[in-house]
C-alpha positions in Angstrom: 122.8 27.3 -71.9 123.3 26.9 -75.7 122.2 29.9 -77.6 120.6 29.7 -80.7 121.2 31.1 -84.0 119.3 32.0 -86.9 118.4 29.3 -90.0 120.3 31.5 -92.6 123.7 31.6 -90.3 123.9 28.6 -89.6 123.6 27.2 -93.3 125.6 30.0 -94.6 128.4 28.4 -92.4 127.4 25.6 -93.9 127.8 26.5 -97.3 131.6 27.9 -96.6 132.5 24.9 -95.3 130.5 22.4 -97.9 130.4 24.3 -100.9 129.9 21.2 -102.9 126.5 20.7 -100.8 125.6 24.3 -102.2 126.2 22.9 -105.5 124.4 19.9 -105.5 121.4 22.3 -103.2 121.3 24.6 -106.0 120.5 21.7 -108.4 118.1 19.7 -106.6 116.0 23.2 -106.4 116.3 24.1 -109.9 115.6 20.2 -110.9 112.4 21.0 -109.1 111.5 24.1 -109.8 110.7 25.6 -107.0 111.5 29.2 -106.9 111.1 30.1 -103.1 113.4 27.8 -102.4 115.8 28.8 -104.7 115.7 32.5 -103.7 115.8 31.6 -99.9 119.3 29.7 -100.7 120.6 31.9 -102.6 119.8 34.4 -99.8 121.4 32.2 -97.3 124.6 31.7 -100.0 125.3 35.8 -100.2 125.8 35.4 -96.2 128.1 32.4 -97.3 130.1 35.0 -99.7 130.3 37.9 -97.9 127.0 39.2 -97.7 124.4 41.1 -99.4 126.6 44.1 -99.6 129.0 42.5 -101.0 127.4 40.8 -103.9 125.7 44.2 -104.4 128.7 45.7 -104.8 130.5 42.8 -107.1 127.7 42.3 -109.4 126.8 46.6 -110.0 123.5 46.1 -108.4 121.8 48.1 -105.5 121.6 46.1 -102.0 118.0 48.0 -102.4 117.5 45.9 -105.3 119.1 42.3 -104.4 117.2 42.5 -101.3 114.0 42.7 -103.4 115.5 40.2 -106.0 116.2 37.6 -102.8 112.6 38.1 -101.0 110.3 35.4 -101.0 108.2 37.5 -103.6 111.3 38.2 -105.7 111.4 37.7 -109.3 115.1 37.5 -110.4 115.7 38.8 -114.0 118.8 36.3 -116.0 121.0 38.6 -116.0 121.0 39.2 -112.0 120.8 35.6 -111.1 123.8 34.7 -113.5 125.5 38.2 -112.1 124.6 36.4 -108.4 125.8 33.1 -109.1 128.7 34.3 -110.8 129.8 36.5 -107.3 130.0 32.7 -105.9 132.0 31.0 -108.8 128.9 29.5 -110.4 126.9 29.5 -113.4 123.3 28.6 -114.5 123.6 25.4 -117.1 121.5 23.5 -119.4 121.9 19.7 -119.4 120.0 16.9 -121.3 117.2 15.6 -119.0 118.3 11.8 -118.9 115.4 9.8 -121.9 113.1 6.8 -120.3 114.8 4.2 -122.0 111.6 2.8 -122.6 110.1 5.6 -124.7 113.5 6.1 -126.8 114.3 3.1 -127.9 111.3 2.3 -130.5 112.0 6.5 -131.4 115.6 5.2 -132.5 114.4 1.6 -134.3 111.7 3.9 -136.1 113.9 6.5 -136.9 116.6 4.0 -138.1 114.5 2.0 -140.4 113.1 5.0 -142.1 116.8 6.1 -142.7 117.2 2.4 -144.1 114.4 2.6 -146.9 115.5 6.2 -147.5 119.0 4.9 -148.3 117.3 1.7 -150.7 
């Protein structure tokens, strides 16, 4: 018989195997917003790097304290989500959000054509 084994364990393995799936996990949650989700893999990540313990230790903060930051109901200040991601080689970024081609172009003509009777 084939024993089971938790959610978390099995995508923390996952995760040490793949971690360019974390990556592109991590992104796909933050492009969407959703904060449970994002808590629940970075919960399933620490597993992934050693466990809570030891991103306690590594980024100065008290297991007491990433276990609240982690729960569903945490609220993860900047600082201890960049200390987090930082215990796992990653860091938060900020990146254009791609323009509708559509809604940018007549910006640009507009914008270029009052450039052009500026310069006249």
């Amino acid at each position: 018989m084939m024993r089971s084994r938790p959610n978390d364990e099995a995508m923390a393995e996952i995760f040490r195997e793949d971690p360019a799936y974390a990556i592109a996990l991590l992104n796909d949650i933050l492009k969407d917003g959703a904060q449970g989700e994002l808590l629940i893999a970075l919960r399933q990540m620490s597993k992934a790097f050693g466990g809570v313990g030891k991103i306690a230790e590594q980024t100065q903060v008290s297991r007491t304290q990433l276990y609240k930051t982690l729960s569903e109901q945490g609220n993860p200040e900047l600082r201890n989500l960049s200390a987090i991601l930082e215990t796992m080689g990653l860091r938060l970024a900020v990146q254009p959000i791609k323009p509708k081609a559509k809604t940018t172009a007549p910006r640009l003509r507009k914008r270029a054509g009052e450039r052009a009777l500026a310069g006249a």
